[in-house]
C-alpha positions in Angstrom: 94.0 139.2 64.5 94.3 142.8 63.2 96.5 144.7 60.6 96.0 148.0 59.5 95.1 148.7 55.6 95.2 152.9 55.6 94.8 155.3 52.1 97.4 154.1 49.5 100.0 156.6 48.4 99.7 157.4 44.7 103.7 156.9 43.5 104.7 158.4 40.6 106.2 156.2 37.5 107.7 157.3 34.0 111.0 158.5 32.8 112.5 160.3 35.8 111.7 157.1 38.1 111.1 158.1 41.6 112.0 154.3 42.5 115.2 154.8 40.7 116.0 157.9 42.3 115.6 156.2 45.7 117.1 153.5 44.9 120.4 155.2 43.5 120.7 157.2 47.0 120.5 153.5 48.6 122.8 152.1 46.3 125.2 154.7 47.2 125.4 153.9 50.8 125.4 150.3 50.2 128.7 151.0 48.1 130.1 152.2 51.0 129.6 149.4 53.6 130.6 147.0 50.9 133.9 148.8 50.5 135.4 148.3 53.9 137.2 145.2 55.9 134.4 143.4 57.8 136.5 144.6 61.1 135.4 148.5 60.3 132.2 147.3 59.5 129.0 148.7 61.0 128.6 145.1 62.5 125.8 144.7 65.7 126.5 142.1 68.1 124.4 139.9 66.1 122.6 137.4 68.2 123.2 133.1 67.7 119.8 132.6 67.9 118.9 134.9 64.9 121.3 133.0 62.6 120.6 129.7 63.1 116.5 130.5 62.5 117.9 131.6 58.8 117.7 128.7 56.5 120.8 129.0 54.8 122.6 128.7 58.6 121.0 126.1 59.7 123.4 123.2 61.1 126.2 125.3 61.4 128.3 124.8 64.8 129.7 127.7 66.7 132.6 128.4 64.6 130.6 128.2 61.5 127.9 130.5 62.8 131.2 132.8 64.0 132.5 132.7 60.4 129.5 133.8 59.2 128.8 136.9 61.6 132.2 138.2 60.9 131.1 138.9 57.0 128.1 140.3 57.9 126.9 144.1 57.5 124.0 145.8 58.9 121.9 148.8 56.7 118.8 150.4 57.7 116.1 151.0 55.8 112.8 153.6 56.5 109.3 152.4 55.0 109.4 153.1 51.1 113.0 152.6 50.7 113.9 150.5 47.8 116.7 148.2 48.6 117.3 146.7 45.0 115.7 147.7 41.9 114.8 145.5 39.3 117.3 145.4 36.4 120.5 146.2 38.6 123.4 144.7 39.6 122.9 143.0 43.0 126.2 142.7 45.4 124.8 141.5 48.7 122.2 138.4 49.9 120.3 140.3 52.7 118.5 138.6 55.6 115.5 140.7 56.8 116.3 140.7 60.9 113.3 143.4 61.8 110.8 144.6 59.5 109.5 144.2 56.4 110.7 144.0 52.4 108.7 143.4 49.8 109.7 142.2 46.9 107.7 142.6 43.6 108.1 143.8 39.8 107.0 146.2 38.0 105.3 146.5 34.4 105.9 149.3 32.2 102.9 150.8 33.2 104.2 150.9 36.7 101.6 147.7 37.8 102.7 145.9 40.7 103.2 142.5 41.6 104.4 141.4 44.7 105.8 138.1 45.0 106.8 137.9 48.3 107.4 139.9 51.3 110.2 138.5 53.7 110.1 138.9 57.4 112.9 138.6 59.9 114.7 135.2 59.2 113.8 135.7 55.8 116.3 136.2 52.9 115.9 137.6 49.6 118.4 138.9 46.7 119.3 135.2 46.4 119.0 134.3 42.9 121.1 137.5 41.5 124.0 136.3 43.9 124.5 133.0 41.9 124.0 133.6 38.4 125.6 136.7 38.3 122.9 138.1 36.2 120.9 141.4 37.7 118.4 141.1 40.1 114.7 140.1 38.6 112.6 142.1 40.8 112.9 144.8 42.9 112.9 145.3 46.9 111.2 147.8 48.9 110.9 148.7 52.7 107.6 148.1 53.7 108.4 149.4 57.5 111.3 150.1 59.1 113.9 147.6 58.4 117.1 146.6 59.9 118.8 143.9 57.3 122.0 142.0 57.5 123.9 141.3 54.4 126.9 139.4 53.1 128.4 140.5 49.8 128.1 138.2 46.8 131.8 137.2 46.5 132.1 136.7 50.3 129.2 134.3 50.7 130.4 132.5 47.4 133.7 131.9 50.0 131.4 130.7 52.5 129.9 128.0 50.1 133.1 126.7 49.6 134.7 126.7 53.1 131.1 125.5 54.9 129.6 122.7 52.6 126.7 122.5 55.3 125.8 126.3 54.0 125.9 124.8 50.5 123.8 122.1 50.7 121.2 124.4 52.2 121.0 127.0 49.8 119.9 124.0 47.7 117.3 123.4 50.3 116.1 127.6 50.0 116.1 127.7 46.3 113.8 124.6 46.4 111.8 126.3 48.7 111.9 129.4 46.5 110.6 127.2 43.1 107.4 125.6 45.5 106.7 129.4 46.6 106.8 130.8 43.1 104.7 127.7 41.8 102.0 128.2 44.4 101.9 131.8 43.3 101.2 131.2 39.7 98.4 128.6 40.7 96.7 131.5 42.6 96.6 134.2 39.8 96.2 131.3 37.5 93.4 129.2 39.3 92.4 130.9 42.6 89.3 133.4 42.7 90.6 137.1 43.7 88.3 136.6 47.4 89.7 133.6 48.0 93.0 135.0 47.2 92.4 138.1 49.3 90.9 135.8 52.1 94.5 134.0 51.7 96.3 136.9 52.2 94.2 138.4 55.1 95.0 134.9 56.7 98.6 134.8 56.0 99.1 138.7 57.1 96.9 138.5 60.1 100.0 137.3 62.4 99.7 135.7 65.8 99.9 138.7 67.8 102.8 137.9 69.1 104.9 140.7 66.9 103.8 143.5 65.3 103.4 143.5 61.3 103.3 146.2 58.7 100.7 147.3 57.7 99.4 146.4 54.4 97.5 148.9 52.3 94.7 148.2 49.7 96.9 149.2 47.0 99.6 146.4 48.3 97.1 143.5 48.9 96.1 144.3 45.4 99.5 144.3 44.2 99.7 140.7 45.9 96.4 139.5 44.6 97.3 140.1 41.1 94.3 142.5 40.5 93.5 146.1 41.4 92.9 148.2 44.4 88.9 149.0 43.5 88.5 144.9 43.1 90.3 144.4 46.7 88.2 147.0 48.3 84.7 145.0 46.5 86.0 141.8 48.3 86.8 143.0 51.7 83.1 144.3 51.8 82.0 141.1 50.7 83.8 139.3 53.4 82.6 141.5 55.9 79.1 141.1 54.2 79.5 137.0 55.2 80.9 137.8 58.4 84.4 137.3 58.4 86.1 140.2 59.0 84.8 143.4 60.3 86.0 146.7 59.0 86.2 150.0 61.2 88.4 152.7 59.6 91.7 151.5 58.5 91.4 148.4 60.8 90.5 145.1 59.6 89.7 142.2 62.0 89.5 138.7 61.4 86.0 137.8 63.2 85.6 133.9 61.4 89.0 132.6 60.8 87.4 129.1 59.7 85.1 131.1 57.0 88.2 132.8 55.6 89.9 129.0 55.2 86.9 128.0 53.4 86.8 130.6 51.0 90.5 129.8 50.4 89.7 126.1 49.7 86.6 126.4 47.5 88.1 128.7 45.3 91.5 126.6 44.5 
């Protein structure tokens, strides 16, 4: 299993926010999509299979999943492209269907945390949609991305009309709570190898589809910690024999070592 970890970008924070500024040219082409009729829509012939593997589809019959596809919108997204910023209103629920967003805040210092980084199937904007409050973190490309998205006061339509949708968006937000618990046990309780070790296993993939890569500075931003600390513990596992590091390439050489770490330092 191999991902690639090359130099981390240095981005600029402060006042005149680059990830503002991107996020402002975004936000003005989302506005456009969301203004017209779903029949002048930029809509793909989106596949059945695609939305029943998202969670908050799952059950629906044909019509249901026809309903559905018929208020859905597609935008594109290039790697470093911030789909929602932290502190803004959010109008759509997107559904990752290639690619890679992260989603993470951002202290005033400009420290990242990532919380999460959805993958196709994978939706995210979720909790914005339903309290009507702005959106607590932000959401960046981490490849290219192709995302579908329903606008918030369509899919609030679709809660009512499809009460299968409904009780599944109970299901996601549950799921949502458990992932957000087991990330404050990491930072909280889990050594920063063991936490790299569990993102080296979680990021690896099964080589069945290509992943982003991650860099230093982003497994860092995951682990809670910085990029100098990341860089110590990758040595360290390679060191013990579990990985092997050749340029910007990182290989998984002793999965079972890496699951070890993982569990002795919960």
């Amino acid at each position: 299993m191999t991902y690639v970890t090359p130099p981390s970008p240095v981005k600029g924070r402060g006042p005149a926010s680059p990830l503002r500024l991107k996020f402002r040219r975004s936000w003005h082409n989302l506005r456009g999509v969301l203004g017209k009729t779903p029949d002048n829509r930029s809509i793909m012939a989106i596949e059945r299979e695609f939305l029943e593997s998202i969670p908050y589809f799952a059950g629906l019959d044909t019509a249901g999943l026809e309903s559905v596809r018929r208020l859905m919108f597609e935008r594109t997204f290039a790697r470093g492209e911030i789909v929602q910023l932290e502190g803004e209103p959010a109008e759509a629920l997107y559904f990752v269907a290639s690619g890679a967003v992260k989603v993470f805040k951002t202290s005033a210092e400009g420290r990242e945390q990532i919380l999460s980084v959805a993958r196709p199937g994978d939706s995210f904007n979720d909790i914005p949609i339903f309290d009507d409050g702005p959106a607590p973190a932000s959401a960046e490309a981490m490849s290219q991305v192709v995302l579908n998205g329903i606008a918030r006061n369509e899919f609030r339509t679709l809660l009512r009309e499809q009460p299968q949708v409904a009780l599944n968006t109970t299901r996601v937000l549950a799921e949502r709570t458990r992932e957000l618990v087991e990330l404050v046990e990491d930072l909280s309780f889990r050594h920063v190898i063991g936490r790299v070790a569990k993102i080296l296993l979680e990021h690896a993939g099964d080589g069945t589809a290509p992943r982003p890569r991650l860099t230093q500075q982003e497994m860092a931003a995951m682990a809670g910690t910085v990029r100098e600390v990341v860089a110590r513990s990758l040595k360290s596992l390679e060191e013990e024999g579990a990985i092997s590091l050749e340029r910007h390439r990182i290989t998984i050489t002793d999965k079972e070592a890496l699951q070890g770490l993982v569990a002795a330092s919960a």
